[in-house]
C-alpha positions in Angstrom: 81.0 105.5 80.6 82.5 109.1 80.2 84.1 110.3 83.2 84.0 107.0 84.8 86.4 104.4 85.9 85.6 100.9 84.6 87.2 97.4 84.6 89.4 97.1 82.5 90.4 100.4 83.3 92.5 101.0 80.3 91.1 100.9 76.5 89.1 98.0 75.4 91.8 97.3 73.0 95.1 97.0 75.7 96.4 93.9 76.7 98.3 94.0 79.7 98.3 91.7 82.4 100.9 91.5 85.9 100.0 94.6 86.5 102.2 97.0 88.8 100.9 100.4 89.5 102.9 103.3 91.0 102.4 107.1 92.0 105.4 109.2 90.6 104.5 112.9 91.0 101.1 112.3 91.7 100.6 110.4 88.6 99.9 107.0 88.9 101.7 104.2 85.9 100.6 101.1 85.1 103.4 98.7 84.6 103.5 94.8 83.1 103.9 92.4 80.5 102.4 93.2 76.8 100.3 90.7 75.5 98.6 90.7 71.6 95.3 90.6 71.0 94.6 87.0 69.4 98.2 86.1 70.8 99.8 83.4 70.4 101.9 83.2 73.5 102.5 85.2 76.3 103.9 88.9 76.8 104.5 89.1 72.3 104.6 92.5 72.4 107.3 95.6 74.0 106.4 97.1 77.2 104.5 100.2 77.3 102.7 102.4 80.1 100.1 104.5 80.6 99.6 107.4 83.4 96.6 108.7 85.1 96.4 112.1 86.8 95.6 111.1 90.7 92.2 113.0 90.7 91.2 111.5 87.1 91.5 107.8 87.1 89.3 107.5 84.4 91.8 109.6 82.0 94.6 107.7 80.7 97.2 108.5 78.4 99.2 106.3 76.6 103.0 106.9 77.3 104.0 104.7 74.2 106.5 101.8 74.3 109.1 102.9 76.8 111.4 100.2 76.4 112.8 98.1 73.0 113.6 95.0 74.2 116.4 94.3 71.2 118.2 96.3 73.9 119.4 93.9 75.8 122.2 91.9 74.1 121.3 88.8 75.1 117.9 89.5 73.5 117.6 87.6 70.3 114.8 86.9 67.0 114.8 83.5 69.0 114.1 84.3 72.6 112.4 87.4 72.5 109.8 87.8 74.8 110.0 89.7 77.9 107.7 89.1 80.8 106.2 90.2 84.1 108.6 93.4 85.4 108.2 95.7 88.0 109.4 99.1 88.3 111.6 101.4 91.5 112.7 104.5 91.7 116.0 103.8 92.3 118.5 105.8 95.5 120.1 108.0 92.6 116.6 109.3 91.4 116.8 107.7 88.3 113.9 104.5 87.3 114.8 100.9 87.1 113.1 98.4 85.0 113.7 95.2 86.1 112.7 92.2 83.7 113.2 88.7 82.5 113.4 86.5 79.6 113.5 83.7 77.5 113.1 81.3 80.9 116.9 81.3 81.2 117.4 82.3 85.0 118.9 85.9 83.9 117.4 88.7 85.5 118.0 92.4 83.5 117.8 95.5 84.3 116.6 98.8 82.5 116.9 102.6 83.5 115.5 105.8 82.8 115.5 109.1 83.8 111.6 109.4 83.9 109.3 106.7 84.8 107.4 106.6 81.2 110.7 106.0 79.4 112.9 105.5 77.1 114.4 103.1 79.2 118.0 102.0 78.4 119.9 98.8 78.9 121.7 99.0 82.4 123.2 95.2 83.5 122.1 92.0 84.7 122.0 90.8 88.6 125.2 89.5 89.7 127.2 88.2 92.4 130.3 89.9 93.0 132.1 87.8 91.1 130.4 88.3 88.2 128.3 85.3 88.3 124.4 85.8 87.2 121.9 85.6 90.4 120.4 82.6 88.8 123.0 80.9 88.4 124.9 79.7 91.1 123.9 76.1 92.7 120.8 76.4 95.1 119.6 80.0 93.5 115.8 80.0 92.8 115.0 80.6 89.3 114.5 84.0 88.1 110.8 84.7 87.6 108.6 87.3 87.6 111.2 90.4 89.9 109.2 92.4 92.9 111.5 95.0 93.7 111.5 97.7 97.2 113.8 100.2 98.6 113.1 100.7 102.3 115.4 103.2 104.2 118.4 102.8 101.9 118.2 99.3 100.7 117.2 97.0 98.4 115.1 94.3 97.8 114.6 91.9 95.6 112.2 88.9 95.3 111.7 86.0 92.7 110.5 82.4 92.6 108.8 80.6 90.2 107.0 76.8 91.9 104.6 75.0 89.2 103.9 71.8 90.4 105.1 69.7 86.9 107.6 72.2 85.4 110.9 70.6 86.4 112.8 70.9 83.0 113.2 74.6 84.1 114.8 73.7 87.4 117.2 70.7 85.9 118.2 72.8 83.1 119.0 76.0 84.9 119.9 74.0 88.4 117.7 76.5 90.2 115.2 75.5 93.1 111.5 75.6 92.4 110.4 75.5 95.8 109.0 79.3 96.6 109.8 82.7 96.4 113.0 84.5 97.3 114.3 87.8 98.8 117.5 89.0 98.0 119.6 92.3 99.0 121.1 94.2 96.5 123.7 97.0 96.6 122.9 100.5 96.0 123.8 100.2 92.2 120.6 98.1 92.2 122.3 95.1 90.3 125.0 93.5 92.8 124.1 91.2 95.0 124.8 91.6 98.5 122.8 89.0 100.4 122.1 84.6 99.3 119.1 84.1 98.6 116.9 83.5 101.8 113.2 81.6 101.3 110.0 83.9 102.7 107.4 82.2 100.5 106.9 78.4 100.4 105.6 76.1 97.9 103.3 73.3 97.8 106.3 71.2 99.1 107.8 73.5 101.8 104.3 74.7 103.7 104.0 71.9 105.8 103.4 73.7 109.2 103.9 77.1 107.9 100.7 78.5 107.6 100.8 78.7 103.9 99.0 75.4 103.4 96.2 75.0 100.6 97.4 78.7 99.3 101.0 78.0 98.6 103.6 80.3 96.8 103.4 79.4 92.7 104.3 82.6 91.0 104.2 86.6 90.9 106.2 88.1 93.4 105.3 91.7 94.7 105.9 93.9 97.6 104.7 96.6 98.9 105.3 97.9 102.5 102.5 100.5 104.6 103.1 101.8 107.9 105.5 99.8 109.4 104.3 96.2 107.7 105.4 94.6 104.6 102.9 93.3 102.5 103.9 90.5 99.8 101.0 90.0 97.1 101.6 86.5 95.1 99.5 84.4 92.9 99.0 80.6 94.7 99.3 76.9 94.2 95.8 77.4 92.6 96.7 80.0 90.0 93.3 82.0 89.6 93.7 83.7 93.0 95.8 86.4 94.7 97.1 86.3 97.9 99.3 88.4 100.6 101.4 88.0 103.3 102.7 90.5 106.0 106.0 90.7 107.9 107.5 93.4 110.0 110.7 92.8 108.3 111.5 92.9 104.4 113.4 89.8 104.6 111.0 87.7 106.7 109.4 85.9 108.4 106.1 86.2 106.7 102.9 85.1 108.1 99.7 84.1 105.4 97.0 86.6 105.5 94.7 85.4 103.0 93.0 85.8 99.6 92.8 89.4 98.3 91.3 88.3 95.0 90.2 85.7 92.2 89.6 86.3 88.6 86.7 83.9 88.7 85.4 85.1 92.8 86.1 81.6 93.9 86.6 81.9 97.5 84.1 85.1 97.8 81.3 84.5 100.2 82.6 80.8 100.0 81.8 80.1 96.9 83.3 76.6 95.2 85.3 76.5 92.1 82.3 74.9 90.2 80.3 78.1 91.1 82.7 80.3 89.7 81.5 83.2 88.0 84.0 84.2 85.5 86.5 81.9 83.4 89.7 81.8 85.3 93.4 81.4 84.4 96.7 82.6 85.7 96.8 86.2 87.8 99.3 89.0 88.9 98.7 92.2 90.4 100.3 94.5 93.0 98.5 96.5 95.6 98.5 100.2 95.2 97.9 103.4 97.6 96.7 106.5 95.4 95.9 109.0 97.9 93.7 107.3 100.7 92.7 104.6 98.8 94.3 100.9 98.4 93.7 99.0 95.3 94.8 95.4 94.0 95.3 94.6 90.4 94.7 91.7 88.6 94.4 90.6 85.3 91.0 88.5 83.1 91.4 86.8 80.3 90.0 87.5 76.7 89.0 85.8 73.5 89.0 82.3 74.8 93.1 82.0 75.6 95.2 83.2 78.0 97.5 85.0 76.1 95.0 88.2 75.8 95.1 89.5 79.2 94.2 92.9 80.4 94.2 94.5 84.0 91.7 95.4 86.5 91.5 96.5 89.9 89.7 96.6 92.9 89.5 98.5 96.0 90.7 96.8 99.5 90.6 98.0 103.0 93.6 97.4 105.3 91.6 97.1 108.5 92.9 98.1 111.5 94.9 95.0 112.9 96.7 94.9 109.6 94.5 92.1 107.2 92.7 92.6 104.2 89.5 90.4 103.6 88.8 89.3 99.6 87.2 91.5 97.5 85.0 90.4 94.3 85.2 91.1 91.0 83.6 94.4 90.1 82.8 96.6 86.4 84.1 99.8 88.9 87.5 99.7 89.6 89.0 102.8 90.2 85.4 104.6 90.1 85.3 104.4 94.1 81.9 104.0 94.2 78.8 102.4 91.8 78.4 103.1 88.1 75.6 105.8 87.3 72.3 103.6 86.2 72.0 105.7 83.1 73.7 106.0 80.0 75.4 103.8 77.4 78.1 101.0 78.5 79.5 98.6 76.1 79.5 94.8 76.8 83.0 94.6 77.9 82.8 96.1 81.2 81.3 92.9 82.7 82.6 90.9 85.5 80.8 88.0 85.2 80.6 85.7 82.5 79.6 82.2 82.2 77.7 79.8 80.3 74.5 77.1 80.9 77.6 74.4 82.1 79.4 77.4 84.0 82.7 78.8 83.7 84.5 76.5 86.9 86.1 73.7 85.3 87.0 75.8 81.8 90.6 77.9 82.4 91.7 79.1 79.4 94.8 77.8 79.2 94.1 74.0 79.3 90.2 73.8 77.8 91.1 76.2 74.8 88.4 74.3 72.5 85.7 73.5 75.0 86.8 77.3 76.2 85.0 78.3 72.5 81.5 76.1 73.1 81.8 79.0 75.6 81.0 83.1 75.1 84.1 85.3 75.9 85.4 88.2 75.4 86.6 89.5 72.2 87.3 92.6 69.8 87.0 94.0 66.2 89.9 94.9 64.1 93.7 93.5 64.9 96.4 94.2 67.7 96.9 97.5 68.7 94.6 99.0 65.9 92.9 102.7 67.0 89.9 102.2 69.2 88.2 98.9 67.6 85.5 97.8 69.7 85.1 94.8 72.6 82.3 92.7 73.3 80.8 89.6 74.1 80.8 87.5 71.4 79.5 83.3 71.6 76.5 84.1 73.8 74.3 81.3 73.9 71.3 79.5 75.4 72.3 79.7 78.8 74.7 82.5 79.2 75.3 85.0 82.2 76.4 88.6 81.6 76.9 89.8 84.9 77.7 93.9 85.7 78.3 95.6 89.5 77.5 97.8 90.3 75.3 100.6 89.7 73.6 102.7 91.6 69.9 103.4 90.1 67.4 106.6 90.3 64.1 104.7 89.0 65.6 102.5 86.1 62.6 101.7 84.1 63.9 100.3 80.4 67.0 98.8 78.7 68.3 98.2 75.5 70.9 95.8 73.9 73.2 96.2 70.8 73.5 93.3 69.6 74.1 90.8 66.1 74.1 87.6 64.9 71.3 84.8 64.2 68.9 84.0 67.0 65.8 84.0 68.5 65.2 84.2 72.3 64.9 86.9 74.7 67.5 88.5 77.6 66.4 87.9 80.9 67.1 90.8 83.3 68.0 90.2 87.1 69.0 92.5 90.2 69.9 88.8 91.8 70.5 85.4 90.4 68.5 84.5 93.6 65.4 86.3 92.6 62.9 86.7 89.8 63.6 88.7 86.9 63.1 92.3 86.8 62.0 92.0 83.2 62.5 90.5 79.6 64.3 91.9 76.3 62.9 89.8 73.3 65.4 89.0 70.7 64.8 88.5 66.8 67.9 88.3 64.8 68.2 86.9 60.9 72.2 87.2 60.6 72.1 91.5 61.3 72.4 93.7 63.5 69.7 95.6 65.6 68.8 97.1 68.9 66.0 95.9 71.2 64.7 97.8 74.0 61.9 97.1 76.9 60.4 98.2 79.8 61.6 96.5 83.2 59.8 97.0 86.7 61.4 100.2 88.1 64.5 100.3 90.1 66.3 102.2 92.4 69.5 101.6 94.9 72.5 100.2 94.4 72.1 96.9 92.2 74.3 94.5 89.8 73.0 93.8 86.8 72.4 90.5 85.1 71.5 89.6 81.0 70.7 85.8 80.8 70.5 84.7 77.0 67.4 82.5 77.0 66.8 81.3 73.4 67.9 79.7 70.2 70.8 80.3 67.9 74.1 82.9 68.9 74.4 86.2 69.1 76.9 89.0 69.7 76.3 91.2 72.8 78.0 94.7 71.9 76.1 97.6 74.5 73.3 98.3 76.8 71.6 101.2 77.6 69.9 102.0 80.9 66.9 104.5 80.7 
């Protein structure tokens, strides 16, 4: 994979989902929560970044954690975790991390001088009269901050609209019912406008074009040309959608899906087909250079509180819409993978077992989830370069990689451990007959096992399907 971009893009052993990329002197930084590996709950650990030179998106460096949390007074050993933030360079030059905790309706504010930290405690949101945006009767509840300056002002937009969750709203006397866009002053933390509705939920979108992809969470913004473009995550949790206005402040019009972490939706495919188990997403589009992007997040080791962001390349067409993209291994690679060479397990965008992935989110089948493969790593949180991979495979299972693009592939081998016996049935299409077979033979070790396939070239996916007794452990393949 050297000098490549891959999915995730960042190292195996990162965890950060709700992703929010920006260029800052033509570096781009990746923004969003910080979940652990083996987590418990969500966003356990302090925000960090990482930066990418423009030109080398497959070179990351890790900018360390560029804000302590314990920062904010309200912050306590009790109610600790931070979630989904986004990021603006503010009117006065300076960068302003704007974030949320502990599900009490407060939204806070961070800045710094550089956009890779240390960020410093700067305020909360409030009316003028020092009440918290949040707070006052009728507010929405503060979730999950998109934040834009266009020509001078700014922009803020939050809403949170699960379809059970009313605790929240009766507790905080907020409004569940969609996402919000308020004005601020120029000192980024007044508020200067009441909250005005742009996205509905489930129980506002009767008749407004949002139906059957209603507002739930994730709020983002992005604006190109002379259209607004608002990315959130629907009634139906797994996908991403957008909506365009002329205006910041509305009226928005639905545009469609952008993306799924499970490619339900893509080429019409049904939930039950889905090709990757699904759970919550977030993600914000990105320009770097002449290329758009859309992040989103997967989810690891059989939970969802081990996320980690991907992204995708999109096309604004010319009357403004976007059409869904799938679920690729590429990412930032603009363009196929190179069909030789050694790429470990983890890179792969499909991943489902003999009863499929469809009906299996993480977050509500956590023990059927482990009947299931997933992914996975070696050593503990935040360790130094411990190893992902596939780990549960089973008689059945799908391993799924696209693309690459081939110059006479004739052989493969897989890195792999456990106790089984079977073989790894290669496709170019799930449609078509196999290209060729991998026989398998493990007594509880570790070995690699290599064939001959029929000769490919062109641009193809790639497909292992575990045929076979026992379980094994699916750590790298290498194309000949």
């Amino acid at each position: 994979m050297e000098n490549q971009a891959v999915n995730p893009f960042l190292p195996s052993y990162e965890y950060i989902p709700d992703g929010e990329a920006y260029v800052f002197n033509h570096r781009v930084y990746i923004f969003g929560s910080h979940d652990q590996f083996n987590g418990k709950k969500f966003c356990m650990n302090d925000y960090v970044t990482w930066s990418a030179d423009v030109n080398h998106l497959s070179d990351w460096k890790f900018e360390g954690v560029i804000y302590n949390r314990f920062k904010d007074p309200m912050i306590t050993e009790k109610d600790q975790f931070v979630y989904a933030p986004d990021v603006q360079l503010g009117l006065d030059g300076r960068y302003y991390l704007y974030y949320f905790f502990g599900f009490n309706s407060i939204l806070s504010v961070a800045v710094c001088d550089t956009p890779s930290g240390e960020y410093h405690f700067y305020g909360y949101v409030k009316y003028p009269n020092g009440t918290f945006l949040g707070h006052e009767s009728g507010d929405p509840l503060i979730f999950d901050p998109g934040i834009l300056i266009d020509e001078g002002r700014v922009y803020l937009y939050v809403g949170f609209s699960p379809r059970f969750i009313t605790s929240l709203a009766i507790r905080n006397k907020c409004k569940l019912d969609g996402s919000y866009v308020i004005e601020l002053e120029k000192d980024m933390v007044t508020v200067k406008t009441s909250p005005k509705l742009v996205i509905p939920s489930i129980k506002r979108s009767k008749g407004t074009g949002f139906e059957h992809h209603e507002f739930f969470e994730a709020s983002s913004i992005r604006k190109y040309k002379d259209m607004f473009y608002f990315v959130y995550s629907s009634d139906h949790n797994h996908e991403l959608c957008y909506a365009t206005s002329r205006h910041a402040t509305g009226p928005f019009t639905y545009g469609g899906v952008l993306i799924s972490n499970a490619d339900i939706g893509f080429n019409n495919r049904r939930e039950k087909d889905a090709l990757n188990y699904h759970g919550n997403n977030h993600g914000g589009m990105i320009q770097i250079k002449d290329r758009w992007y859309i992040l989103y997040h997967r989810h690891t080791n059989g939970h969802s509180y081990s996320r980690q962001t991907c992204a995708e390349e999109i096309r604004i067409n010319q009357d403004g819409s976007i059409d869904q993209v799938e679920m690729t291994s590429c990412g930032f690679n603009q363009g196929p993978l190179k069909g030789k060479g050694i790429y470990s397990s983890h890179i792969a965008c499909n991943l489902f077992s003999k009863r499929g992935a469809g009906s299996y989110s993480p977050l509500l089948f956590y023990k059927s989830y482990r009947k299931h493969p997933y992914f996975t790593q070696t050593g503990v949180d935040r360790e130094d370069n411990p190893d992902q991979y596939i780990a549960n495979v089973k008689n059945g299972t799908v391993i799924g990689y696209k693309y690459f693009l081939f110059d006479h592939l004739n052989k493969i081998s897989v890195q792999v451990w456990g106790k089984a016996k079977g073989e790894f049935q290669i496709y170019t299409s799930l449609d078509e007959p196999q290209i060729g077979s991998i026989p398998i033979l493990l007594e509880n070790n570790q070995n690699t096992f290599i064939s001959n396939i029929k000769p490919i070239s062109g641009k193809y996916p790639l497909y292992f399907k575990y045929v076979g007794k026992g379980t094994l452990n699916f750590g790298s393949f290498r194309l000949y």
